[in-house]
C-alpha positions, 0 to 999 in steps of 0.5 A: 231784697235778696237779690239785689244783696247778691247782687251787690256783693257779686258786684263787689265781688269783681276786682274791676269793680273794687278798682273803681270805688278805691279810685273815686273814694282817693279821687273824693278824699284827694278833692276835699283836701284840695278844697281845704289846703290849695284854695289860696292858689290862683293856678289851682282848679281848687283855687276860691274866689271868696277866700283866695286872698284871706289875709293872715300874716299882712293884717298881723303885720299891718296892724304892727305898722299901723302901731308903729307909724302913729306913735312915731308920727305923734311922738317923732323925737321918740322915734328919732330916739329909738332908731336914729336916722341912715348913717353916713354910708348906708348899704341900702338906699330905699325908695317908697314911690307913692301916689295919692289914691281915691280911697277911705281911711289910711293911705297905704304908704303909712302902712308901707313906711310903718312896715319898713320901720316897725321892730328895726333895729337901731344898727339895721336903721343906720344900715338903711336909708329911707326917702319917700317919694311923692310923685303927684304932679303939679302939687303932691301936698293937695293931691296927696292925703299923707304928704303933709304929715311925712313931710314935716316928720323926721320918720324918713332920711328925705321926703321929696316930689317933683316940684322939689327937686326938679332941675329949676331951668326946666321944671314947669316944663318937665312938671307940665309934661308929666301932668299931660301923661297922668292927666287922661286915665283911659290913656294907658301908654301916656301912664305908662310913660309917667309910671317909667320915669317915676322909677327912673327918676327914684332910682337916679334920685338914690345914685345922686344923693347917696353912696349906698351900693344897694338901692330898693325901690319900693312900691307904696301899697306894699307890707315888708315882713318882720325883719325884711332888712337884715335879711335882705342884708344876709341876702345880699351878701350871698349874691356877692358870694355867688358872684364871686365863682371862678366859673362865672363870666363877664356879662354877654348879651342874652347869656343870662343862664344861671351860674353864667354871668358874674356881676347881677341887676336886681334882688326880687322881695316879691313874686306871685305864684302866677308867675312860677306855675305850670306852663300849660293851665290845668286842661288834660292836654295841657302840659302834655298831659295826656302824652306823659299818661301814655308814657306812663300808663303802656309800660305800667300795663305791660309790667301788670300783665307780666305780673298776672301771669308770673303770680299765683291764681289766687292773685292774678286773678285780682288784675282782671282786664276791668282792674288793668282798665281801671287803673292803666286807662284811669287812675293814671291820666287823673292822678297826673291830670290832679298833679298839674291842676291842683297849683304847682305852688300849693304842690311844690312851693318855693324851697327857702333859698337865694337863686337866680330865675328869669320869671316873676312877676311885677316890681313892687319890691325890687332891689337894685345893684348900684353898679347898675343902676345907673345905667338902668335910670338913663335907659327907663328915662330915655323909654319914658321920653322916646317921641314914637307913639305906642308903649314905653314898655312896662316899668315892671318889664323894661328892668328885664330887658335892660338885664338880657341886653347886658347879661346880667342876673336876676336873682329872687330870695325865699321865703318873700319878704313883700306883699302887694297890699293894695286894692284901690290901683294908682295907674289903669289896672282895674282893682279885680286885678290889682287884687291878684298881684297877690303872694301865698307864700307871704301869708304863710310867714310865722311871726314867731319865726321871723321875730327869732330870724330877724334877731339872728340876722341882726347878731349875724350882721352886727354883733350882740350889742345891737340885739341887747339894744333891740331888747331894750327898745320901747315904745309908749 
């Protein structure tokens, strides 16, 4: 027993020895604490299954939009009393896109319209125009469940579908087209063709029947956050300031860099944290790992070595050859390794912001510049109707090339105002993934905080009489 104490000290005794329990004690503490904080991002090595898409502030939200679309649903003069309706020039025009879905319960349009609506201000509802649009074919009041109930409330500015509103002289004809792409569910291009002319029919449908010079088009498995319109609002006109730099150019094809074009295509509510990770995945060569850890670790070595010889013995001696090792041949290509593995977003994050970026994922909630979006309707409708077999291209990824065709910006706004709520896909994305069309950062938001933003917001926009009348809203 003596001698294995002495030679545990001796052991102990060695600075290469001491090196390498220091690293793995951090390594060890640096991994539960990875474990506790970084388990919600999808691109991190420490990333759960289990808890990856817990929800906190979406189920305090939905259960808010919830509340809010019965009772405005029970009580629709009560809501129309409350908030009003769009005044005759909104700012924003917005479209829920809705299908009906195979699923129990609440369909997730109700908790994406209460969420729209819910804590609004009556000057932030004039401000906002809202229509949902039901894109079942042939007959959206039998293929959808809240149909009916939206449609014969006066929750929104106008409630419309395909049979509604298709031109009569070639509506059985559009109508039996369109049944034909959503018929075959395994038929992933002839859904696609659907999904594409949903959008650019949505978007055409708020450029011909309002003069909002903004239009949002919204998915309808979506929560917005507290406050989301006068924010958006705020958000909007720091685009236009932007815009507005002298050194700024009209819009060439692909000259998409930002600061470069001066007119914009849309403003992203929602992104994921997949889209905005480390390019290279989370292995040791990715990223150039193991290039940056000999960049970093052959003049750190040489510093070291001309340490050891410049200190005093006593010292030196600490940097023995298993110390250098250690920490040179170790410590370094680890903790780099741990700096990209661990998630860019959980590391990094998002800084609070209006900018200008190429990525980001999906268009759950987009919103569109009108100078635009006309143009954009056409050229989604024509992808749509093209006679070539094969993809349409994506509703998601279409918007995008249109925007490098033209020059035209893209613009996100952070924090996220938008989560993906559904689980249950309306088109051939398998629920496993629809899952993931997840954002952090949205459940990160604070209720408290957004609560005293949104009146910030609204006083910012239009004035203190419409806070003193946010106050003294009701609801019973």
């Amino acid at each position: 027993m003596i001698c294995r104490s002495r030679s545990a000290r001796d052991a102990l005794s060695q600075p290469g020895i001491r090196a390498l329990l220091l690293l793995v004690t951090l390594v060890s503490l640096y991994a539960i604490y990875g474990f506790l904080f970084f388990y919600r991002d999808p691109l991190s090595i420490f990333f759960s299954e289990e808890h990856g898409f817990d929800r906190f502030y979406s189920a305090t939200r939905q259960a808010e939009a919830d509340e809010f679309i019965d009772a405005a649903l029970a009580r629709p003069d009560l809501a129309e009393q409350q908030l009003g309706k769009s005044g005759p020039h909104p700012q924003i025009c917005a479209v829920f896109i809705t299908v009906g879905r195979d699923m129990e319960g609440r369909q997730y349009i109700d908790s994406a319209v209460g969420s729209f609506l819910a804590n609004m201000s009556r000057a932030e509802r004039e401000a906002t125009h809202l229509k949902i649009f039901f894109a079942d074919v042939p007959d959206p009041n039998k293929q959808h469940k809240s149909y009916a109930k939206l449609a014969e409330s006066s929750i929104a500015d106008e409630v419309f579908s395909y049979p509604s509103t298709l031109p009569s002289r070639n509506k059985d004809r559009k109508i039996e087209e369109l049944m034909g792409f959503a018929k075959d569910r395994q038929n992933k291009h002839a859904l696609e063709r659907k999904t594409v002319y949903d959008y650019a029919y949505a978007l055409d449908r708020c450029v011909q029947t309002t003069d909002a010079p903004y239009i949002a088009l919204l998915e309808g498995d979506i929560l917005l956050a507290d406050g989301w319109a006068a924010r958006t609002l705020m958000n909007l006109r720091t685009i236009e300031n932007m815009m507005q730099d002298p050194r700024r150019r009209n819009p060439e094809r692909g000259q998409v860099e930002p600061g470069v074009p001066n007119t914009w295509l849309y403003l992203r509510l929602f992104n994921q944290e997949r889209s905005f990770g480390w390019s290279g995945g989370t292995g040791f060569r990715s990223n150039n790992i193991h290039i940056i850890s000999a960049a970093v670790s052959i003049p750190l070595l040489l510093v070291l070595l001309l340490a050891r010889r410049q200190l005093p013995r006593h010292l030196s001696r600490h940097l023995d050859r298993w110390t250098l090792l250690v920490v040179c041949g170790a410590a370094v290509p680890l903790f780099l390794w741990l700096f990209y593995a661990s998630g860019k977003a959980s590391l990094l994050g998002s800084a609070p912001g209006v900018r200008e970026e190429f990525f980001g994922c999906c268009n759950q909630a987009l919103v569109y510049n009108r100078a635009h979006a006309g143009a954009l309707a056409e050229y989604m409708a024509r992808a749509s109707e093209q006679k070539k077999r094969g993809s349409p291209g994506r509703s998601d990824m279409l918007p995008k090339q249109f925007a490098w065709d033209r020059g035209l910006a893209r613009v996100s706004a952070y924090p996220m105002l938008a989560q993906h709520a559904g689980r249950v896909s309306a088109i051939d994305t398998s629920n496993d993934e629809a899952k993931r069309v997840w954002s952090m950062a949205f459940e990160d938001l604070k209720p408290y905080r957004l609560a005293r933003d949104h009146v910030k917001d609204v006083r910012a926009l239009f004035g203190e009489e419409a806070v003193e009348q946010m106050e003294k809203k009701q609801w019973s």
